[in-house]
Every structure is written in structure tokens, then in C-alpha cells.
C-alpha positions in Angstrom: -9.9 -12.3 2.6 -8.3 -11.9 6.3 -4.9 -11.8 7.1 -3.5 -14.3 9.5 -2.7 -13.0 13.1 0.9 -11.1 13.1 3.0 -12.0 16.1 6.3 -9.9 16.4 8.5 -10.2 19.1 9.2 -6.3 20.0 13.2 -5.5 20.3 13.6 -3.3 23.3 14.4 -0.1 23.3 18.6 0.8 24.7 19.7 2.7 27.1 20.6 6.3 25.6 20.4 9.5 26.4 16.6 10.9 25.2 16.3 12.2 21.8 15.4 16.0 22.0 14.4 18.9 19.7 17.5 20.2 18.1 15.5 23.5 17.9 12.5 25.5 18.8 10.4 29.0 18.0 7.3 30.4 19.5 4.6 31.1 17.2 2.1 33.8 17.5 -1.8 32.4 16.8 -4.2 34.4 14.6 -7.5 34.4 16.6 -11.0 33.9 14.9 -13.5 35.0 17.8 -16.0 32.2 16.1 -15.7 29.8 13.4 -17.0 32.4 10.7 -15.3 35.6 12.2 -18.6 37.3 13.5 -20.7 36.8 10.6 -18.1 38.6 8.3 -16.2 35.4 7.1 -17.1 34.3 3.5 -20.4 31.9 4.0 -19.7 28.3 2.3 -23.4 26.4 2.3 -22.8 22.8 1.1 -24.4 19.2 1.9 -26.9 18.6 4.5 -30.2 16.3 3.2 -30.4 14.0 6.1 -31.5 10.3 4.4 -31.6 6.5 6.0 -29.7 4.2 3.3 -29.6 0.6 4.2 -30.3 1.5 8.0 -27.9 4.3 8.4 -28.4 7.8 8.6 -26.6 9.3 5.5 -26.4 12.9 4.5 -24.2 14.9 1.9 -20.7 16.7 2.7 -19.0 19.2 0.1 -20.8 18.5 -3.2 -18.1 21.0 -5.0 -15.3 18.7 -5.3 -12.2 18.5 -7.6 -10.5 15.6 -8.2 -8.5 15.4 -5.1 -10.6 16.3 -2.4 -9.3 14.9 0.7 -12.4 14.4 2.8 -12.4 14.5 6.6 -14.5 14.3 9.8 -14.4 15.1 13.3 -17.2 14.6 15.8 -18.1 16.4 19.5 -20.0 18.8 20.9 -23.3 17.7 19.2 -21.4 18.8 16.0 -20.0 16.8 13.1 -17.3 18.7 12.0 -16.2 18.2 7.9 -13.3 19.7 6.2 -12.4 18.9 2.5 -9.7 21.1 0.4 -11.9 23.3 -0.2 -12.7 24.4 3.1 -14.9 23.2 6.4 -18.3 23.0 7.3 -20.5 22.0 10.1 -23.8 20.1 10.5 -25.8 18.8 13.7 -25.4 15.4 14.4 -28.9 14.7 12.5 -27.2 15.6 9.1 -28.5 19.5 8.8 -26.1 22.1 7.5 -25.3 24.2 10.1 -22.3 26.8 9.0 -19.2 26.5 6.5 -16.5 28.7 5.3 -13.6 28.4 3.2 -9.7 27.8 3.7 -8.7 31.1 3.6 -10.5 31.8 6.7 -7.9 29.8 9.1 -4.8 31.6 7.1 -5.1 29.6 3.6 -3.6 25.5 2.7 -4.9 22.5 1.7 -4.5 18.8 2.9 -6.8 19.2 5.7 -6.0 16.6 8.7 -9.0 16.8 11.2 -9.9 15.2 14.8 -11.5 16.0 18.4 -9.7 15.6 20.9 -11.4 13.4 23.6 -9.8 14.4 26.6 -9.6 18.1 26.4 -12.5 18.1 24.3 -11.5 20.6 21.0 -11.6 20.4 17.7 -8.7 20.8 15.7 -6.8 20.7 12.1 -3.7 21.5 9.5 -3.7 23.5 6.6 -0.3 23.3 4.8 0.0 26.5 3.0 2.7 26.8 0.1 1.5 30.4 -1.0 2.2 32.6 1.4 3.7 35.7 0.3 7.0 35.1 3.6 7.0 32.1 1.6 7.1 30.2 4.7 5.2 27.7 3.8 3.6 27.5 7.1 2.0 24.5 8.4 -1.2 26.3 10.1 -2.7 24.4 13.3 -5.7 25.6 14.0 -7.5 24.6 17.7 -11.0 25.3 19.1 -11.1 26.9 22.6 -14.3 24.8 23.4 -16.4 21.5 22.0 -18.6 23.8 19.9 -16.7 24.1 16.9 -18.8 27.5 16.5 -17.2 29.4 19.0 -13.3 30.5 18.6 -10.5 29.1 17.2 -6.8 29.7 17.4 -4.3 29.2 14.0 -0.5 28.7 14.6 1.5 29.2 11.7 4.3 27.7 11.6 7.0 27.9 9.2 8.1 24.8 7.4 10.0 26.8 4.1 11.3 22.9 3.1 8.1 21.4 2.9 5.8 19.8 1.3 2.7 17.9 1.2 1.5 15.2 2.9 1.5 16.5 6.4 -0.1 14.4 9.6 -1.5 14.9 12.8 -1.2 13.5 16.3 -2.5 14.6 19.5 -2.3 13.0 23.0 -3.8 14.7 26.4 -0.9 16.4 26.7 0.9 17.2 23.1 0.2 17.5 19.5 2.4 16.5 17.2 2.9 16.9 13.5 5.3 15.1 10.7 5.7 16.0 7.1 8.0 15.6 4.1 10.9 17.9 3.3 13.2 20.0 4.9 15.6 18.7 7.9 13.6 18.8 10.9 10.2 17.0 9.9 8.7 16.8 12.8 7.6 19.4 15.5 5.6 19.3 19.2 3.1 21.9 20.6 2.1 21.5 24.5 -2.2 21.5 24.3 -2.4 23.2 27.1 -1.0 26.6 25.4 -2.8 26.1 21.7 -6.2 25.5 23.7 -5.7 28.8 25.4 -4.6 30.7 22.2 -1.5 32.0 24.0 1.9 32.1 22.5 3.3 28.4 22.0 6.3 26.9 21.5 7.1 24.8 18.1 9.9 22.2 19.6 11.6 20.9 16.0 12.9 17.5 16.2 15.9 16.3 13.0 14.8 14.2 10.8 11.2 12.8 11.2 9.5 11.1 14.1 6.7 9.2 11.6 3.3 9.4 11.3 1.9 10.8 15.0 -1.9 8.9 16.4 -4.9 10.4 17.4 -4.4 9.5 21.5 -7.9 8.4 22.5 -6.7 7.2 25.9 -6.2 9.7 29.2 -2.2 9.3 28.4 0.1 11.7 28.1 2.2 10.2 25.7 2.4 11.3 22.3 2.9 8.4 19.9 4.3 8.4 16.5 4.6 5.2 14.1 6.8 4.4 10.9 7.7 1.5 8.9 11.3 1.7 8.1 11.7 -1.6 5.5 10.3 -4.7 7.2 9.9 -3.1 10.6 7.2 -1.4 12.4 9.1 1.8 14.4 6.9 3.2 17.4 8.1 6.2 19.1 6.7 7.7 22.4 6.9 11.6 23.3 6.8 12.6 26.5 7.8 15.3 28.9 11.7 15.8 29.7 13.1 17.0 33.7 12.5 20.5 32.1 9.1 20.3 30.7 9.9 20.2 27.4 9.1 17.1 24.9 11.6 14.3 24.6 11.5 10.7 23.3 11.3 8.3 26.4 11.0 4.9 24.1 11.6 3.9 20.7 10.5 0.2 20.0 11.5 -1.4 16.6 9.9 -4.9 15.7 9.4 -6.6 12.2 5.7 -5.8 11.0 5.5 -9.2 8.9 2.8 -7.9 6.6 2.2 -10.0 3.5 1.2 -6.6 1.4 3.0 -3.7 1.8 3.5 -2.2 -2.2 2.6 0.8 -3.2 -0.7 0.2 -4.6 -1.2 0.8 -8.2 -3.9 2.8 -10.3 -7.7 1.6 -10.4 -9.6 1.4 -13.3 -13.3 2.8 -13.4 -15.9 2.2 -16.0 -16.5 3.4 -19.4 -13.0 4.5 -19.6 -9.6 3.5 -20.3 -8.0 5.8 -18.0 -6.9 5.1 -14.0 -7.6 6.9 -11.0 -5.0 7.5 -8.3 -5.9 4.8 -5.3 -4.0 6.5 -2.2 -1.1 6.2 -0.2 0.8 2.9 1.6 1.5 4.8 4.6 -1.7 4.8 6.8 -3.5 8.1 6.9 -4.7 8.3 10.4 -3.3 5.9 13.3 -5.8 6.1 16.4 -4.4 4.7 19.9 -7.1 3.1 22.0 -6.4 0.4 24.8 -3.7 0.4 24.7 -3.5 -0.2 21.0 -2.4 1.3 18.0 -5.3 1.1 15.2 -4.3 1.7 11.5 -5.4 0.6 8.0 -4.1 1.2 4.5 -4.5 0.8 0.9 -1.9 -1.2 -0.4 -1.3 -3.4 -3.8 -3.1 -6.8 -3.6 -2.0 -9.2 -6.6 -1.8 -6.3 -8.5 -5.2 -4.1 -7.7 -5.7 -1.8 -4.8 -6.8 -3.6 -1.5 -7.6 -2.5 2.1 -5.2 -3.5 5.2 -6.1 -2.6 8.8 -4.2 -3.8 11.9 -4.5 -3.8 15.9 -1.0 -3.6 16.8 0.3 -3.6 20.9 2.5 -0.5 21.8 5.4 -2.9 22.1 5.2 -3.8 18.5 3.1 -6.9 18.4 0.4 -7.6 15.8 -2.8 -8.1 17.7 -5.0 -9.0 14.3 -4.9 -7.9 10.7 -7.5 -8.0 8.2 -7.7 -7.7 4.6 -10.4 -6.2 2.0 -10.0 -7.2 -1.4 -11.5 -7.9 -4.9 -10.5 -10.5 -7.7 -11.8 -7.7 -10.0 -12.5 -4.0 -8.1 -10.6 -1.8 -5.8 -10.8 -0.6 -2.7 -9.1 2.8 -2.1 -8.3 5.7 0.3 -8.7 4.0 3.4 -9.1 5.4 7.2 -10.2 4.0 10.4 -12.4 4.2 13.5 -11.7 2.4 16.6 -14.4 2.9 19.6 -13.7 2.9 23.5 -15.2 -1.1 23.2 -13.2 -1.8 20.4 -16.0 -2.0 17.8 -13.9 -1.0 14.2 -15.0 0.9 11.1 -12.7 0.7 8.1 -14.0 3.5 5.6 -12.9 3.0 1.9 -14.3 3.6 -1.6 -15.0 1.4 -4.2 -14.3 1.1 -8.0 -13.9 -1.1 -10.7 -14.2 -1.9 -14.8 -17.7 -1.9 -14.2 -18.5 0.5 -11.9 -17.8 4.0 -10.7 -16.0 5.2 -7.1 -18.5 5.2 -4.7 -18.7 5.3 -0.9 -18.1 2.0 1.5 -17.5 1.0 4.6 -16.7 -2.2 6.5 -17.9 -3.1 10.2 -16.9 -5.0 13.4 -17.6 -5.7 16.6 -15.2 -6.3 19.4 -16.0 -10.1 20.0 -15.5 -10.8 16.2 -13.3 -13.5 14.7 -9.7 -11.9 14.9 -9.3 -9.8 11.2 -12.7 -10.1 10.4 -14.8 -7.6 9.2 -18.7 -8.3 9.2 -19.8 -7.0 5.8 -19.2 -4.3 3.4 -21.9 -1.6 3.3 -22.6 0.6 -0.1 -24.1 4.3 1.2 -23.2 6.1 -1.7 -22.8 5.3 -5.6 -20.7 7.1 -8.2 -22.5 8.3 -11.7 -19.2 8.9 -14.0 -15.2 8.3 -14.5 -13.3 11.2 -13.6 -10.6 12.2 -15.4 -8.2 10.0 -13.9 -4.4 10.5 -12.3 -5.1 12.2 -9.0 -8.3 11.2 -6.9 -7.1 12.8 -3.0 -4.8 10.7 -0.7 -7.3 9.4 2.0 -11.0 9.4 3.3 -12.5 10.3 7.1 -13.2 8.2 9.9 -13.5 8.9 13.7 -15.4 7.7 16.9 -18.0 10.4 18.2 -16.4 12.1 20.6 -19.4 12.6 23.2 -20.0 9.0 23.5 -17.1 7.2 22.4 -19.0 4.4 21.2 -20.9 5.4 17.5 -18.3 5.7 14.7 -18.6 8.0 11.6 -17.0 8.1 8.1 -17.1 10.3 5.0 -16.3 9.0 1.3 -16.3 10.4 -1.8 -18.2 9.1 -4.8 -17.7 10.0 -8.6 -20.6 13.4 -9.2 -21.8 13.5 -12.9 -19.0 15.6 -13.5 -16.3 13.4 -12.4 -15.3 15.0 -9.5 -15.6 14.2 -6.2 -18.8 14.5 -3.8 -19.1 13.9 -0.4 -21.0 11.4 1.6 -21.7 11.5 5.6 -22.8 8.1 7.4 -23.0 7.5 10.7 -22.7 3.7 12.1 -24.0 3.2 15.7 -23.0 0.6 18.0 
């Protein structure tokens, strides 16, 4: 089923003085000299077993899932770079393991939030990390120095004693940006420049929350965050003030006009009467690329869990929309991949009374018809029903970051067990 196009006239931003961080800190960064600490980090060997599936190469992720695993991706370097919640490892880009370690090795969290960063070409990610003994709760961002997601990385840890989970991450040439729940000031701003360094950085803190910040893949400076207050689509820009310092310079409010927007309700799975958990409303990673903003969510479709993505202009108007969805199954856990052409991936999984989650992922090409998606492609089945309640909030998908044309996405399918295992597949274009 496809949406109709999504025309919204954007309301223009008034003249006021900028918004700016009502406070700010500088953080100290804990320095690994390599990904796994000299050898002397605990080793974490999972996945690999490079395949072709339906004309795509395929290959495992973290096969020792819970039930809420939270898978994600990042690719650069020649590295595919994987990260679940219970911890990160790396394989070449032909599907061979490579190196892993656990959580604990980047200062401790969960909810991983992973991407590469295009233009200054790193590797980073968040751990939100409830259990440290300050009880700060610190939010840890952790940067590479380099593309080779081997070498050294830097973690900030910074303090965020209201908060809770459910954290995102932004980046832009210039800033990174992060948003979570809780607390007073939900949003803070890091300059790349000093967290690709590893020196000393400043965390500006901004009241309230910004929204959900995008993965910048165009050379801009401006760091862009996104939220849906009721009917309305809210995009906010983040730049640089007359001191330096990170301001908003536009805020542009326009009505979104999607048909679908409920929370979307519990999916059923085979064999069993119980539900598993099928995600969040609010997009899980927003990706700006020409000039775009990219998103897609789960949401509830006459009363199952369906798929929503959207190309939406930075002034607030709906480019296209598409919708995937089932008079039976559901499609759950959604994230995107948008490539310099505008070729589109939309990862999801797949479950149903007949059928356990397993791995999916829709395609596109740039000239398509507007909202369409080509087909849906299986590359990885599940073999039980979990237990059901929590399942993760979202999936991984990204554009390759060397060529900025192939697109890659990991899913998790139901294991024997019930839990969650990982699958790797790489669409070219």
C-alpha cells in the first residue's frame, strides 16, 4: 500500500532572538588506544559465515541475543561496524568476523545508537549507562580518531542523572548532537572537531528537548533535529552562534498530514498466544541527504503494526511517503538507508499468526514511482515465538560510507530459543 504524496505548506520561522544552551560542562574522554585496548580487552567472537541468499551477500551479527537486542550498523573504512546491547563487533566488508568486545569496554550502557560519519570519516556511538556507581547516569559518546574502527577511540561521559532510555544520535560536519527522555535539559551539543581529537569537549545543554537529531550526510554544517509535536512536523537547525558556540538559527513548524501516526500495537507470532513488542512511533534514525530529511517508522495500520517512510524538504514539505503493510502480518522495528543518488532501503522484520520474526527489507531506486518500494526481500527466517512483551525498539540501516552508493541493514530473526539473532545483508546499487 503507498501513501499519497504529502504537501505541507512550511510556516516560517519569526524573528527572535536564537535559542541557546542554558548551560554547559566540559567532559573529560576515557581513551582506548584501539578498539580492544591492546589485546587486553575481553574478546567477544560472534557472526561471520559469509552466504549469498536471494542474490545478496548475507552473513550473521550477534547470535547471543535477548529479547531486546537493539541491532545496529555502521559502514567505512572497508569495515562493517555492528553493535547490539550486548556489545560491538567488526567484520570486513565480505562478512568475516574480524574483532568484538563487550559494552563494558567503552565505560558500560545499553541502547547502542551507531553511524560513520561521512565527512570527517569516524565511527561513532552512545551507550546510556544507568549503573554507574556517581550514579550519573552518563550518556557515553564514544568517537574513532580514524575510519578504521580498529584503531582508537575516545568515550565522553556525560552526565544525564534525570535520564532515561531511549537516547538518539545526530551528527553533522560540524556538531553531534544527542536528545533523550528525562530530566530538564534533554538535549546537549558536542563540536566534532574536539571529540575526533579526544581533547577535552564541551557538552552545551539546551532546556527542554530539541527532537530526535539526523545523521547529516551532506558537507553542511548544520545540525538538524526533527519532532512531531501533535499534527505537526517541528525541524530545528543547529548552528554556530557570533561566539562559536551552538545556537538554533531556524525552527520551521508545518502540519505532517500523515494518515497513520498511532502508537502501533503488539504483533502476534506463531504457535503462541502471546505478543511481541513491535517498536516505537517516533523514527529511530532520521538521515539528511539532498537536501532531504529521510525517516521511516513503525506505526499502527488498521490495527497491526505497519511500516511508514517519508522524504520530507527541510522546509517541512512532504516530498513522498510510502507504506508497508499486511491484511494479516506485521512489519516491525523499522530504519532507513538513503544513498548519495537517492536509491532507499527500508529495513524491517516480519511476523505474523503463521510465522515467526524474521529479517526483511524493502528497495528503491531514485527514478521509482513516488512512495514506492520495489519488492520485499526475506534474508533471514525466524524458527520460534519468543516470549513475548519486549522485542528491542529498532533495527540498523546505513549507506556505506566509502562509496556512498551500496546500502546495508541488520535484522533480527526469532533463534530456536526465542531470542534474538542477528542478520547482515548488504544491497548494492
Amino acid at each position: 500500500m503507498v501513501l499519497s504524496t504529502l504537501v505541507a505548506l512550511a510556516a516560517l520561522p519569526t524573528a527572535q532572538d536564537p535559542v541557546k544552551p542554558v548551560r554547559s560542562e566540559l567532559v573529560q574522554p576515557i581513551r582506548n588506544a584501539s578498539f580492544n585496548k591492546g589485546g587486553k580487552a575481553k574478546k567477544r567472537v560472534q557472526g561471520g559465515n559469509p552466504r549469498q541468499l536471494n542474490g545478496y551477500l548475507v552473513f550473521d551479527g550477534a547470535l547471543d541475543g535477548n529479547r531486546q537486542v537493539d541491532p545496529q550498523i555502521a559502514v567505512g573504512g572497508g569495515y562493517v561496524f555492528h553493535g547490539t546491547n550486548s556489545g560491538f563487533t567488526i567484520y570486513d566488508k565480505e562478512g568475516n568476523y574480524v574483532d568484538g568486545v563487550p559494552q563494558s569496554e567503552f565505560n558500560g550502557g545499553i541502547d547502542p545508537k551507531m553511524f560513520f560519519d561521512v565527512n570527517n570519516r569516524v565511527f561513532g556511538f552512545d551507550l546510556w549507562n544507568p549503573w554507574d556507581k556517581e550514579k550519573l547516569k552518563p550518556v557515553n559518546i564514544s568517537i574513532s580518531e580514524t575510519d578504521d574502527p580498529r584503531g582508537a577511540w575516545n568515550t565522553y561521559p556525560v552526565p544525564a542523572p534525570g535520564g532515561v532510555d531511549g537516547g538518539a544520535i545526530g551528527h553533522s560536519k560540524k556538531w553531534l548532537g544527542y536528545s533523550f527522555p528525562g530530566g530538564d535539559d534533554k538535549t546537549f551539543v558536542m563540536k566534532m572537531e574536539d571529540v575526533i581529537a579526544g581533547e577535552p569537549a564541551t557538552a552545551y545543554h539546551f532546556k527542554g528537548t530539541l527532537g530526535l537529531p539526523a545523521f547529516n550526510q551532506d558537507e553542511s554544517d548544520d545540525l538538524i533535529f526533527v519532532s512531531f509535536p501533535g499534527k505537526d512536523i517541528l525541524i530545528t537547525t543547529v548552528g554556530a552562534g557570533a561566539d562559536g558556540t551552538p545556537v538554533v538559527t531556524k525552527t520551521v513548524k508545518a502540519p505532517h498530514g500523515i494518515k497513520y501516526f498511532g502508537w502501533p500495537p503488539s504483533s502476534p507470532m506463531k504457535g503462541t498466544d502471546k505478543k511481541t513488542a513491535s517498536g516505537d512511533r517516533r523514527p529511530k534514525n532520521l538521515v539528511v541527504q539532498n537536501g532531504c530529511i529521510w525517516f521511516s517508522h513503525t506505526v499502527n495500520v488498521e490495527g497491526r503494526a505497519g511500516v511508514q517512510w517519508h522524504q520530507v524538504k527541510l522546509d517541512g514539505t512532504f516530498v513522498q511517503s510510502g507504506r508497508v503493510a499486511h491484511k494479516v502480518n506485521s512489519f516491525i522495528e523499522t530504519t532507513i538507508g538513503v544513498n548519495k543518488n537517492e536509491d532507499v532501503v527500508v529495513g524491517f522484520q516480519e511476523t505474523g499468526p503463521e510465522m515467526f520474526i524474521s529479517a526483511r527489507f524493502g528497495w528503491r531506486k531514485s527514478g521509482d514511482g513516488e512512495g514506492l518500494l520495489r519488492r520485499t526481500v526475506k534474508f533471514g527466517e525466524g524458527v520460534a515465538a519468543t516470549e513475548g512483551g519486549a522485542w528491542g525498539d529498532y533495527s540498523g540501516t546505513c549507506v556505506d560510507g566509502d562509496n556512498l552508493t551500496d546500502i546495508w541493514t541488520v535484522q533480527s530473526v526469532a533463534n530456536e530459543k526465542g531470542r534474538g539473532s542477528m542478520v547482515i545483508a548488504k544491497i548494492p546499487f
